[in-house]
KOLMITI-178688 format. One record per residue: residue number from 1; residue in three letters; x, y, z of N, C-alpha, C in turn. Coordinates in Angstrom, 2 decimals. Layout:
N
ATOM  num  residuo      n_x      n_y      n_z     ca_x     ca_y     ca_z      c_x      c_y      c_z
ATOM  NUM      ala        X        Y        Z        X        Y        Z        X        Y        Z
...
***
This chain:
112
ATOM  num  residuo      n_x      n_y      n_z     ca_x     ca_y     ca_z      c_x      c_y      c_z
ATOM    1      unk    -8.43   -17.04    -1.05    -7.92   -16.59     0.23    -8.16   -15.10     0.37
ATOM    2      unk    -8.76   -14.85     1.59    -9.02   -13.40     2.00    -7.89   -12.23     1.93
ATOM    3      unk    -8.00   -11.11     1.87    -6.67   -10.47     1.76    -6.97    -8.60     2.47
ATOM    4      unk    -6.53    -8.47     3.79    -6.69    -6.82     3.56    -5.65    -6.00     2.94
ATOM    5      unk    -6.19    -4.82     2.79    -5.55    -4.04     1.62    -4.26    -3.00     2.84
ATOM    6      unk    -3.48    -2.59     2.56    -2.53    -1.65     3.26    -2.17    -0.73     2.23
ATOM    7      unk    -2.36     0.31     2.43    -2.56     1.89     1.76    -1.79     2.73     2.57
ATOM    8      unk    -1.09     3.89     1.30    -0.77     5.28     2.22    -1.94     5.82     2.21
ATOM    9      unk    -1.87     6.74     3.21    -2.93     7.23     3.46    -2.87     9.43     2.62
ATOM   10      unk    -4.23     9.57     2.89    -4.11    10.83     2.35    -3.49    11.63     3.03
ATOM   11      unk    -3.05    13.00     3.33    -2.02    13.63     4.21    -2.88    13.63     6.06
ATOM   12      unk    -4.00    13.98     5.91    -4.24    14.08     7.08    -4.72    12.46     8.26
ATOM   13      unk    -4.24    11.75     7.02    -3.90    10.37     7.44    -5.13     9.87     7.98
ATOM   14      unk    -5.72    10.05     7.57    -7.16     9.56     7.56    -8.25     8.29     6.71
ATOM   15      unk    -8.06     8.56     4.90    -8.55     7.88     4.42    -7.17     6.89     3.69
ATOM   16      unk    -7.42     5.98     3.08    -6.63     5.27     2.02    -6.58     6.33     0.85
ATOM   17      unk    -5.67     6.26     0.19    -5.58     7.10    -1.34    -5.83     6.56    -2.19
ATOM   18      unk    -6.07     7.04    -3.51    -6.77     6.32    -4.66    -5.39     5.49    -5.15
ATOM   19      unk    -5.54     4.92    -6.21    -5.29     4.06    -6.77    -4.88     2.68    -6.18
ATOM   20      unk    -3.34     1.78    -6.16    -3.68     0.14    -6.52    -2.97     0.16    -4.22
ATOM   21      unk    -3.55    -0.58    -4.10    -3.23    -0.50    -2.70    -1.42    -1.21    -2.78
ATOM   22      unk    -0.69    -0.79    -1.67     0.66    -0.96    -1.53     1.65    -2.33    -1.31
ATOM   23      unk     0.21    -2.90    -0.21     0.95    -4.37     0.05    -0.92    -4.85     0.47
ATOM   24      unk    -0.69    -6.23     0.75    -1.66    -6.99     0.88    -1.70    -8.01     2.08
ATOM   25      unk    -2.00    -7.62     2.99    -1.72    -9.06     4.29    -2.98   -10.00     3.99
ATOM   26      unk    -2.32   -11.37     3.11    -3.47   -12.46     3.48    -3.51   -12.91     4.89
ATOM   27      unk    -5.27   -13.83     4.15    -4.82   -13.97     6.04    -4.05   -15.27     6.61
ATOM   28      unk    -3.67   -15.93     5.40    -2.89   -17.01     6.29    -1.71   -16.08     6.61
ATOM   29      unk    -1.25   -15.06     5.76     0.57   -14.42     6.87    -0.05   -14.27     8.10
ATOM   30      unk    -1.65   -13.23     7.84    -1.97   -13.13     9.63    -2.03   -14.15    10.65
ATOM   31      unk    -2.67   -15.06    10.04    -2.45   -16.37    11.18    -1.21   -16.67    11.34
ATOM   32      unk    -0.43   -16.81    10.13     0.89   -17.35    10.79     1.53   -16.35    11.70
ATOM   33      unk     1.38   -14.98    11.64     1.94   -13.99    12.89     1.17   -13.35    13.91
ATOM   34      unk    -0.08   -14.42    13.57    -0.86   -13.67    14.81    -1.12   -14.18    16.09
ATOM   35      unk    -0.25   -15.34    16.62     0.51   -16.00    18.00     1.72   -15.03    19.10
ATOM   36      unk     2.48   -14.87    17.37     3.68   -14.14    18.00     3.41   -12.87    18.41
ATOM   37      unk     2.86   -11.85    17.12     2.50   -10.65    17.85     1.48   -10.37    18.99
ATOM   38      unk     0.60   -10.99    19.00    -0.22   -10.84    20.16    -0.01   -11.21    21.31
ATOM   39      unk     1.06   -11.78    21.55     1.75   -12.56    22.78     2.69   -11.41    23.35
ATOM   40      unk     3.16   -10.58    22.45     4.30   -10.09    23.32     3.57    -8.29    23.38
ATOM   41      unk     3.31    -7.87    24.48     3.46    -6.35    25.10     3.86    -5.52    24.52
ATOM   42      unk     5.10    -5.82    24.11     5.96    -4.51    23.69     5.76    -4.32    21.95
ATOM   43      unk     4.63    -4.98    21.78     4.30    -4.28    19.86     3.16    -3.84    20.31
ATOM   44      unk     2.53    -2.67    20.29     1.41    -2.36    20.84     0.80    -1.84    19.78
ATOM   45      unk     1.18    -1.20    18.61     0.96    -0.95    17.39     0.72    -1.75    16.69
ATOM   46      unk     1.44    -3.19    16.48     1.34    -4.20    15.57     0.22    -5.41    16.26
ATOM   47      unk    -0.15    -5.13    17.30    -1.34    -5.66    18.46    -2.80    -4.71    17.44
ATOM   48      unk    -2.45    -4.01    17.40    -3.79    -2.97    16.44    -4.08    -3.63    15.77
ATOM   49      unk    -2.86    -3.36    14.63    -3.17    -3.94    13.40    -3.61    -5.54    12.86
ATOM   50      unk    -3.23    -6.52    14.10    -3.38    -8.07    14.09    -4.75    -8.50    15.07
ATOM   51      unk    -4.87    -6.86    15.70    -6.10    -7.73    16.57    -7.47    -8.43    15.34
ATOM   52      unk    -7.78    -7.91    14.62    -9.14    -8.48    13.73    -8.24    -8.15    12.41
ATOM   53      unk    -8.77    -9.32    11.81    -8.52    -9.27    10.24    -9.44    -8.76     9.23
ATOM   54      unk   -10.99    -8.80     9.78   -12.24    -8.93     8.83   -13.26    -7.60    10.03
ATOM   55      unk   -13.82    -6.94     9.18   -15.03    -5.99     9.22   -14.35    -4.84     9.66
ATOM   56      unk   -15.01    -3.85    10.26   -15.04    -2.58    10.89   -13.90    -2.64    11.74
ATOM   57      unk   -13.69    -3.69    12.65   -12.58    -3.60    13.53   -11.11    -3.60    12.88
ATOM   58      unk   -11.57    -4.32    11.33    -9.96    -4.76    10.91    -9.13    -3.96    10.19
ATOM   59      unk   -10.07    -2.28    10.14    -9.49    -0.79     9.74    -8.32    -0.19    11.06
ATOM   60      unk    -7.45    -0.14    10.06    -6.62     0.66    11.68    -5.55     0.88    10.74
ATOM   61      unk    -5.19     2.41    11.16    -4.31     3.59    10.49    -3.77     3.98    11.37
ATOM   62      unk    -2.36     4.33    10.92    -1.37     4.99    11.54    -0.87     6.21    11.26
ATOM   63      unk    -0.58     7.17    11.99    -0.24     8.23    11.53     0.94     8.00    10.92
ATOM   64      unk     1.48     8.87    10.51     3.29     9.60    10.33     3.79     9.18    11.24
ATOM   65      unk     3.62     9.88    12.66     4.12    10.25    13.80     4.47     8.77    14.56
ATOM   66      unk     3.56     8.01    13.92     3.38     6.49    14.31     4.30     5.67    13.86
ATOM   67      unk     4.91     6.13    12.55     5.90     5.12    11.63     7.04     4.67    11.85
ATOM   68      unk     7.80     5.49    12.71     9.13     4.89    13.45     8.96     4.20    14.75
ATOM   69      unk     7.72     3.74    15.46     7.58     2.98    16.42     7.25     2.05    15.75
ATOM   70      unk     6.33     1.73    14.76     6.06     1.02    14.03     6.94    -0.33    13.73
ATOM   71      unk     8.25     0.35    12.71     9.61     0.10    12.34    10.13    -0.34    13.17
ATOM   72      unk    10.18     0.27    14.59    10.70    -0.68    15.53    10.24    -1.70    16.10
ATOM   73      unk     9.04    -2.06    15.99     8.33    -3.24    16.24     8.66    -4.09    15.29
ATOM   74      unk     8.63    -3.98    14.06     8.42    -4.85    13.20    10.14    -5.19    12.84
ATOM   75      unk    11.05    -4.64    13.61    12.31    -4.98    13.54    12.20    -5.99    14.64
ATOM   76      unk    11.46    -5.87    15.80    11.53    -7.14    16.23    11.03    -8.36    16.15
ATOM   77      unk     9.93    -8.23    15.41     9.24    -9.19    15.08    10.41    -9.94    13.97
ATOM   78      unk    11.07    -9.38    13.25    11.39    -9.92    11.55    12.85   -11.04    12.27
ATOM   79      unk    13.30   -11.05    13.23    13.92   -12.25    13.00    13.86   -13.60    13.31
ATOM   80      unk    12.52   -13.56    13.92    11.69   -15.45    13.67    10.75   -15.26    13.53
ATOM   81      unk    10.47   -14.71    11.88     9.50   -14.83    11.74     9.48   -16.03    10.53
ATOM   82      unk     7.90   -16.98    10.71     8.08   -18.12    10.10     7.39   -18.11     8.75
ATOM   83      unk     8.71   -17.92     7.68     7.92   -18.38     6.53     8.59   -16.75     5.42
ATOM   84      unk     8.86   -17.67     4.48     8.72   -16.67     3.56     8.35   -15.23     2.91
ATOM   85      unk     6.80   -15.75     3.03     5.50   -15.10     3.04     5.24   -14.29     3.64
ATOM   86      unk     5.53   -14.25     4.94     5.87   -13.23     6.30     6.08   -12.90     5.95
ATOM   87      unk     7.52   -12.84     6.02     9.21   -12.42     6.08     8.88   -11.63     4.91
ATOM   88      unk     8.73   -11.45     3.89     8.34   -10.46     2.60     7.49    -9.65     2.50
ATOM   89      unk     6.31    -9.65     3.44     5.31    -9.27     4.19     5.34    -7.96     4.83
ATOM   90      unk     6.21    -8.15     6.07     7.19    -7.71     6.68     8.04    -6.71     6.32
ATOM   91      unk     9.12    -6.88     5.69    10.22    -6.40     5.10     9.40    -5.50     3.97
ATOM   92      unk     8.52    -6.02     3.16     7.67    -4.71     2.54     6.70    -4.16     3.15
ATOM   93      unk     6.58    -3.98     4.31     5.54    -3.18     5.30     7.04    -1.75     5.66
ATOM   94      unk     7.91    -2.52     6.45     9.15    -1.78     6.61     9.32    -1.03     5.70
ATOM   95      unk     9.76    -1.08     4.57     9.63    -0.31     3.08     8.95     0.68     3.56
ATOM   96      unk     7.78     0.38     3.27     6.37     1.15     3.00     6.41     2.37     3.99
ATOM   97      unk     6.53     2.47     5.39     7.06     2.89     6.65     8.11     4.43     6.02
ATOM   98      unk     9.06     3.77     5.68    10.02     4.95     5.11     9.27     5.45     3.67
ATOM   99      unk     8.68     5.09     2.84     7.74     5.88     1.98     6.72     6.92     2.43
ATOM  100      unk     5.86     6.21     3.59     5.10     7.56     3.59     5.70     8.07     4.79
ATOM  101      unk     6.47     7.71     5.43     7.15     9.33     6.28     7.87    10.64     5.21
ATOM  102      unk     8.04     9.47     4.04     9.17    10.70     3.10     8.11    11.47     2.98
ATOM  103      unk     6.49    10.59     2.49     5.42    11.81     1.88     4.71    12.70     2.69
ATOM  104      unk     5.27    12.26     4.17     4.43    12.94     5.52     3.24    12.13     5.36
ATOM  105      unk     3.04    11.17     4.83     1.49    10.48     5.56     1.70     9.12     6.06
ATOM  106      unk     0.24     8.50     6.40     0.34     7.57     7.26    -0.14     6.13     6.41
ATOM  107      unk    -0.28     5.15     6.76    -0.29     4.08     6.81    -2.20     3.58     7.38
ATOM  108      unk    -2.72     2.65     6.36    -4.30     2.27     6.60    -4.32     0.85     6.56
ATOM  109      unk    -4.39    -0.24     7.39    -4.65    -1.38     7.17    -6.45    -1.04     6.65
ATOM  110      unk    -6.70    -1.90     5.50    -8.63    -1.58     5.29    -8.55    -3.06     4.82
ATOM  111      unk   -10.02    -3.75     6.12   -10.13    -4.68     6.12   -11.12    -4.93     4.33
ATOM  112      unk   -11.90    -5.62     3.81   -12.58    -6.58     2.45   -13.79    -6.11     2.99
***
């Protein structure tokens, strides 16, 4: 099963940073959340990150500045969301969110 990588990013929030990447969205979590988020308007951030899973398109970084809208999307998404797998998904993306605001950087979905 395919898997993109989710990384803090370096400070000027640009590249991924070295070492083991942070979390991992396979792509069945993406399929399983990629009905809900793309359906609703008001995640316009989490619409980025779910539009493509695979190639050039399926890179998409967030700043800092980005991370508490972020958080609030993904607070709405997290209470039907279906499945475990998500839901852990999720809840360690949230995590991740308050990590690199502590470090001032951003957030890299990098597609395989």
């Amino acid at each position: 099963m395919g898997m993109r990588g989710i990384w803090l990013t370096d400070r000027e929030g640009a590249r991924p940073r070295g070492g083991p990447m942070a979390l991992g969205l396979s792509t069945q979590v993406w399929n399983d959340l990629y009905g809900r988020i793309i359906s609703d308007s008001t995640l316009p951030l989490l619409q980025r990150a779910w539009r493509e899973q695979w190639g050039a398109e399926g890179d998409v970084s967030f700043t800092a500045s980005e991370l508490p809208v972020l958080r609030r999307e993904l607070a709405t998404v997290l209470p039907d969301v279906p499945g475990m797998e998500a839901r852990w998904l999720l809840e360690g993306l949230v995590s991740l969110t308050w990590e690199a605001e502590e470090q001032g950087v951003g957030l890299a979905f990098v597609a395989e």
